[in-house]
C-alpha positions as CSV (number, residue, x, y, z in Angstrom):
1,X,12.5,-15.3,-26.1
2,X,10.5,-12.3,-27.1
3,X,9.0,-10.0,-23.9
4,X,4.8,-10.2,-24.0
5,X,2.9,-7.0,-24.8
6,X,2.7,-4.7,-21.6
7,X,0.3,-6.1,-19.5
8,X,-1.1,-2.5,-18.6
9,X,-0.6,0.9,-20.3
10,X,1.7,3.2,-19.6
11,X,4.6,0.5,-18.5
12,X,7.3,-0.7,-20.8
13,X,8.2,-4.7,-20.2
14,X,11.6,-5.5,-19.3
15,X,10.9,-9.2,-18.7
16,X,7.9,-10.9,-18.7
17,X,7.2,-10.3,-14.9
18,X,8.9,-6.7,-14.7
19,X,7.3,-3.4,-15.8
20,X,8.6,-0.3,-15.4
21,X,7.5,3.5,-15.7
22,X,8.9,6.9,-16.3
23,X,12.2,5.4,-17.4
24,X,14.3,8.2,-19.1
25,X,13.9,6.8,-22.9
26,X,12.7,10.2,-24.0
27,X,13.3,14.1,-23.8
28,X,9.5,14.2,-22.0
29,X,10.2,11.7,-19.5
30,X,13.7,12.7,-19.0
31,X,12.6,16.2,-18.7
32,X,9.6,15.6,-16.4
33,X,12.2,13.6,-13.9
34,X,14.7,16.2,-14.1
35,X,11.8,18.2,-12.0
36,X,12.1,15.8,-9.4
37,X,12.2,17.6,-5.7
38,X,15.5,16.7,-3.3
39,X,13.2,14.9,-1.3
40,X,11.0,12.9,-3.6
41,X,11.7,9.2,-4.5
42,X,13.6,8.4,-7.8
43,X,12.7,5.0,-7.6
44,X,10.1,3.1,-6.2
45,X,10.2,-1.1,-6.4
46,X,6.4,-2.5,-6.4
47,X,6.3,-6.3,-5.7
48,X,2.9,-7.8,-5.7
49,X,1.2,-10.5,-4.4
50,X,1.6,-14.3,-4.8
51,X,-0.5,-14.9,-8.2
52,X,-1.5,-10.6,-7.8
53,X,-3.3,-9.6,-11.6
54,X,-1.5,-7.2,-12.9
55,X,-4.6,-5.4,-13.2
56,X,-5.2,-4.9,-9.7
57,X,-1.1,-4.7,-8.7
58,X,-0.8,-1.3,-11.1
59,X,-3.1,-0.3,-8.9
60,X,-0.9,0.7,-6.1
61,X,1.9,1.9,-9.0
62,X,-0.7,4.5,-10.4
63,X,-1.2,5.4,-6.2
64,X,2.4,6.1,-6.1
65,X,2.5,7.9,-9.4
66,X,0.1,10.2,-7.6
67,X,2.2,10.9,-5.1
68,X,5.2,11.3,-7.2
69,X,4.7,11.9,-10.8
70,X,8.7,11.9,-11.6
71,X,9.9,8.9,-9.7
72,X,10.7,6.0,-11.6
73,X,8.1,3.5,-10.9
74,X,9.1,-0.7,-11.1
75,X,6.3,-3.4,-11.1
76,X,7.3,-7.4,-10.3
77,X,4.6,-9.3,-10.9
78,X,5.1,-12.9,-8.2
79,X,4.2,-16.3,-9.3
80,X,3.4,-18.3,-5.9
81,X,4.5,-21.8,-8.0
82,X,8.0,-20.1,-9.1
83,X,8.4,-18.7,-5.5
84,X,7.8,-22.4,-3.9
85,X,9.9,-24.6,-6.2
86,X,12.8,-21.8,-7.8
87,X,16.1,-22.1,-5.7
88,X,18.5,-19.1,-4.8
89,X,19.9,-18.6,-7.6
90,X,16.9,-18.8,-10.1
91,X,14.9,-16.1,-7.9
92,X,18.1,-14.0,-8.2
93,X,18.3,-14.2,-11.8
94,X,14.6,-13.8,-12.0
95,X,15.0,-10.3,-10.4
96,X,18.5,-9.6,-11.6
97,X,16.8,-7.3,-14.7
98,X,15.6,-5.1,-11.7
99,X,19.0,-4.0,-10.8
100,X,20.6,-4.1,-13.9
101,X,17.9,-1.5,-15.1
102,X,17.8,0.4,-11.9
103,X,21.1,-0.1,-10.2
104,X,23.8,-0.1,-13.2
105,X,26.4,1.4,-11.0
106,X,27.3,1.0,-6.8
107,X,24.7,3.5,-4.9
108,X,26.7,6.8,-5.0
109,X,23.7,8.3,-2.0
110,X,21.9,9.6,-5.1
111,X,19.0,7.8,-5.1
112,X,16.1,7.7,-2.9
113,X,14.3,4.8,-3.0
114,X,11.1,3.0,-2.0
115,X,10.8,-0.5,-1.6
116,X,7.2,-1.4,-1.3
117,X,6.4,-5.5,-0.9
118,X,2.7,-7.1,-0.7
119,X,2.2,-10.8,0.9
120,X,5.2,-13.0,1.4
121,X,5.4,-14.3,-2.3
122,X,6.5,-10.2,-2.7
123,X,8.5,-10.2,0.1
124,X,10.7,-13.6,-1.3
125,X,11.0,-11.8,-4.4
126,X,12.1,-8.4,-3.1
127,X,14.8,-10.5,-1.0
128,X,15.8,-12.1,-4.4
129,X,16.3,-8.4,-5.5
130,X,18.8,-7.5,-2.9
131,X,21.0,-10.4,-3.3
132,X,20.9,-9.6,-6.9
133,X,22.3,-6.3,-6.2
134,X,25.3,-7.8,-3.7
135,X,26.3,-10.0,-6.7
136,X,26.1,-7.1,-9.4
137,X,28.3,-4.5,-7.0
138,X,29.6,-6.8,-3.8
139,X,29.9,-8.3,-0.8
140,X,29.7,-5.1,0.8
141,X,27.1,-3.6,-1.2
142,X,23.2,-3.1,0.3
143,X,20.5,-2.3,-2.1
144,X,20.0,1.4,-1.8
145,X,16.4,2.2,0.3
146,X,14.7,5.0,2.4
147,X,11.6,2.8,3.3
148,X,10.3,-0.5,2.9
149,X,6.4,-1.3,2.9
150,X,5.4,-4.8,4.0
151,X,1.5,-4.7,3.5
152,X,0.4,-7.7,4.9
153,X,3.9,-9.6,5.5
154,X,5.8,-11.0,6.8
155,X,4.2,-13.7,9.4
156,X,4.8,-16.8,10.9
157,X,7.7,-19.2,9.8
158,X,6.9,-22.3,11.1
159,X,5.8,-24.3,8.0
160,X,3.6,-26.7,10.2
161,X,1.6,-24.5,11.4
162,X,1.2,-22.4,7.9
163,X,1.1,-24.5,5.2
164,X,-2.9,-24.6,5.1
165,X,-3.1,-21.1,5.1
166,X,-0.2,-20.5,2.4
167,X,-2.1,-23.8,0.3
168,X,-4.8,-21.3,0.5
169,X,-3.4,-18.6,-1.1
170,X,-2.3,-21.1,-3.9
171,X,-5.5,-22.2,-4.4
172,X,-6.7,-19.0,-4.9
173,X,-4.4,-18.8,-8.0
174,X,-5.3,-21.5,-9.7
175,X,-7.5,-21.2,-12.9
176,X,-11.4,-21.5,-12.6
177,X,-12.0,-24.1,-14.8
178,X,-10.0,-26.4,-13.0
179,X,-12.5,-28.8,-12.2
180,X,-12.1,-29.8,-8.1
181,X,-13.8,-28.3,-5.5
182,X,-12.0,-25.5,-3.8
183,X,-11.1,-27.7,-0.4
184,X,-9.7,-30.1,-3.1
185,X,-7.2,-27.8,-4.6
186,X,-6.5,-26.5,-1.2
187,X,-5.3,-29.9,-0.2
188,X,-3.6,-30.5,-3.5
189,X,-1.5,-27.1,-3.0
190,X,-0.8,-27.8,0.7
191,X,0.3,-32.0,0.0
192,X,2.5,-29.6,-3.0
193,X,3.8,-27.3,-0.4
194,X,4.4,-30.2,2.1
195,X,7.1,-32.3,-0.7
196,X,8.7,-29.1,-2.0
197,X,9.0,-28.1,1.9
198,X,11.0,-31.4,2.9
199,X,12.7,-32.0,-0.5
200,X,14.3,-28.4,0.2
201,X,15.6,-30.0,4.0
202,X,16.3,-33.1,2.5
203,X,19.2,-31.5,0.7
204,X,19.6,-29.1,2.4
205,X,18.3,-25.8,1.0
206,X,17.0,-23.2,2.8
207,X,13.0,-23.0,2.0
208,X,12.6,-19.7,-0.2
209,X,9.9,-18.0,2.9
210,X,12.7,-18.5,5.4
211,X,15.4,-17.4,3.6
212,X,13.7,-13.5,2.5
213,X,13.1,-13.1,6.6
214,X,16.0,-13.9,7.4
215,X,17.7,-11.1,4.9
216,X,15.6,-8.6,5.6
217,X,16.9,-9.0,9.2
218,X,20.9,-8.5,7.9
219,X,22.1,-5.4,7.5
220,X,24.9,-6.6,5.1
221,X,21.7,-7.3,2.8
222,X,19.1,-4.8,4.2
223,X,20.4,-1.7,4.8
224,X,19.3,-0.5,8.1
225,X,19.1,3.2,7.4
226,X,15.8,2.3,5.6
227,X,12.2,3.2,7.7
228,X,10.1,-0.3,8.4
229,X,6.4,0.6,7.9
230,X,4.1,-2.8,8.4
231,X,1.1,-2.6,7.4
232,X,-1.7,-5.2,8.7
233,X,-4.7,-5.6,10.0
234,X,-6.6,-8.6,12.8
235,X,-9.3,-9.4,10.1
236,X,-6.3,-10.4,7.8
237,X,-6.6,-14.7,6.9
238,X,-3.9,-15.6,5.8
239,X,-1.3,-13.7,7.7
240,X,-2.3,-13.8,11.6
241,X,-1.6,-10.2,13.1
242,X,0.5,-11.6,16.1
243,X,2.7,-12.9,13.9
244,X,3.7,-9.8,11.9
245,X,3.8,-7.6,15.2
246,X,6.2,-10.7,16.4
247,X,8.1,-10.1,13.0
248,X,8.4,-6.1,13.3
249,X,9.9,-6.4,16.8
250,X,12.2,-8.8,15.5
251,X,13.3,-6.4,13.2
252,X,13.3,-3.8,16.0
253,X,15.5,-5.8,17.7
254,X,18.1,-6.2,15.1
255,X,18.3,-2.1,14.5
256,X,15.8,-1.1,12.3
257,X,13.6,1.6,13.1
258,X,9.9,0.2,12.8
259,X,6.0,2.0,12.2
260,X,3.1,-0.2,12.8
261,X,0.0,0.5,11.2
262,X,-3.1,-1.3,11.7
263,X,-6.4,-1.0,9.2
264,X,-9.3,-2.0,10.9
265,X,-11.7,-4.9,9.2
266,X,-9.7,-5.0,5.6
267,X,-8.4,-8.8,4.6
268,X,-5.2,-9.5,2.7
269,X,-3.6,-6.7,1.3
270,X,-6.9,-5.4,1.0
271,X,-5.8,-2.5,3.3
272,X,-5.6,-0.1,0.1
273,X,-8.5,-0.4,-1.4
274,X,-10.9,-0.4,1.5
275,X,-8.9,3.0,3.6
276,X,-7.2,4.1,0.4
277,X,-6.6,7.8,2.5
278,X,-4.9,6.2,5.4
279,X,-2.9,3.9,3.4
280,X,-0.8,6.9,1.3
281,X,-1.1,9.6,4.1
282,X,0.6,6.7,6.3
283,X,3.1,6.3,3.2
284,X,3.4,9.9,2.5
285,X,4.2,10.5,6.5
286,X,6.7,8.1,6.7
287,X,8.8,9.1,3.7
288,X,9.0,12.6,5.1
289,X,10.0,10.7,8.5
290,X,12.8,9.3,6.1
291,X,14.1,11.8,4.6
292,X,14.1,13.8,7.8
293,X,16.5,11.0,9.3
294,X,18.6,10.6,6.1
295,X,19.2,14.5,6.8
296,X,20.1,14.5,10.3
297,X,22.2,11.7,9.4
């Protein structure tokens, strides 16, 4: 099936979903990354949003761009309906184009890597990613990263007590001419969430949300020379603050080294565009914080 037209210039489409930047097709480009400093990125994974525009998900590309002109810059555009009802192996084949683009070859400690995931919907796709790249290059094989940004993830896992708010965010997704009332298609996406949910434990299959925690805390999977930056705030809806402080000591606990930063009065992953100066200084510090420990390493 034929790749759609980039959905934003300056990227070339390797799938449907996936967009990428600066990747060395030409003597420009190659000779513009060539430039690249011994400290900068050389690739940095964007995952957006459940439902995210692709619009509004570039962005936080252009934002690292900014930062880094030469880095190779990857875009995944997340479907909340794929992320709910795909199994395993279909979210790893979704996101196997990412490594096989990026990660042709077992990490040789030349790249230097940014991982960068918005909203859960992100963060089960980014998780998809790295069992991608233990299939590709083995058991023994962790994606190659520096940091990992969760803006506005990960929170609670206990479906119960989250469904409403994830039927939420899946409401939110759904076309406007659909003709219900909002609270309708809330209800309609959380009574979808709820027989996806237990058809998953009927059989046995770990539900997709779960299963990307629960990798991201493995260091077979996630390597744990990587910086954790969360990113969050208390006026954040659909992902309680509590939770993701619970979820960053959690990963605290398991080895990796953790920066909290909170952004006062912006909603879900809103945290850019309403302190867009604290949001890359925070970024910017923390990659220097990373390559400082890679060093000393």
């Amino acid at each position: 099936m034929a790749v759609k037209a980039p959905a934003f210039p300056g990227y070339t489409p390797i799938t449907n979903r996936i967009f990428i930047r600066n990747e060395e097709t030409g003597s420009g480009v190659e000779s513009t990354r060539r430039k690249t400093t011994a400290n900068d990125p050389t690739t940095i994974l964007v995952y957006g949003w459940g439902d995210g525009n692709p619009k509004h998900v570039s962005k936080y590309s252009e934002g690292y761009h900014a930062l880094f002109p030469s880095a190779r810059i990857v875009v995944i555009i997340n479907p909340i309906l794929a992320a709910t009802t795909q199994v395993l192996p279909k979210r790893t084949e979704a996101m196997r184009p990412v490594v096989d683009t990026c990660f042709p070859a077992k990490d040789d400690g030349s790249e230097r890597v940014i991982m960068h995931i918005m909203s859960n919907t992100g963060g089960i796709y980014a998780a998809a990613t790295l069992n991608a790249y233990r299939e590709r290059h083995g058991p023994d094989a962790a994606l190659p990263h520096h940091l990992c940004v969760s803006d506005s993830t990960p929170g609670s896992l206990n479906f119960g007590s989250e469904v409403w708010r994830w039927s939420r965010a899946m409401a939110m997704g759904v076309p406007k001419w659909f003709p219900l009332p909002f609270r309708f298609t809330q209800a309609l996406c959380a009574a979808f969430l709820c027989l996806v949910n237990y058809l998953a434990l009927a059989v046995g299959i770990e539900p997709s949300g779960p299963h990307s925690a629960r990798i991201f805390l493995e260091h077979a999977f996630a390597t744990p020379k990587a910086l954790r930056l969360f990113c969050y705030s208390k006026e954040d809806d659909l992902i309680y603050w509590e939770d993701l402080e619970d979820q960053a000591a959690a990963a605290r606990s398991k080895g990796y080294n953790t920066v909290l930063e909170e952004f006062k009065g912006s909603p879900h992953v809103g945290h850019m565009r309403m302190h867009p100066e604290q949001y890359w200084g925070t970024i910017l510090r923390c990659w220097k914080q990373a390559m400082e420990a890679d060093e000393k390493a």
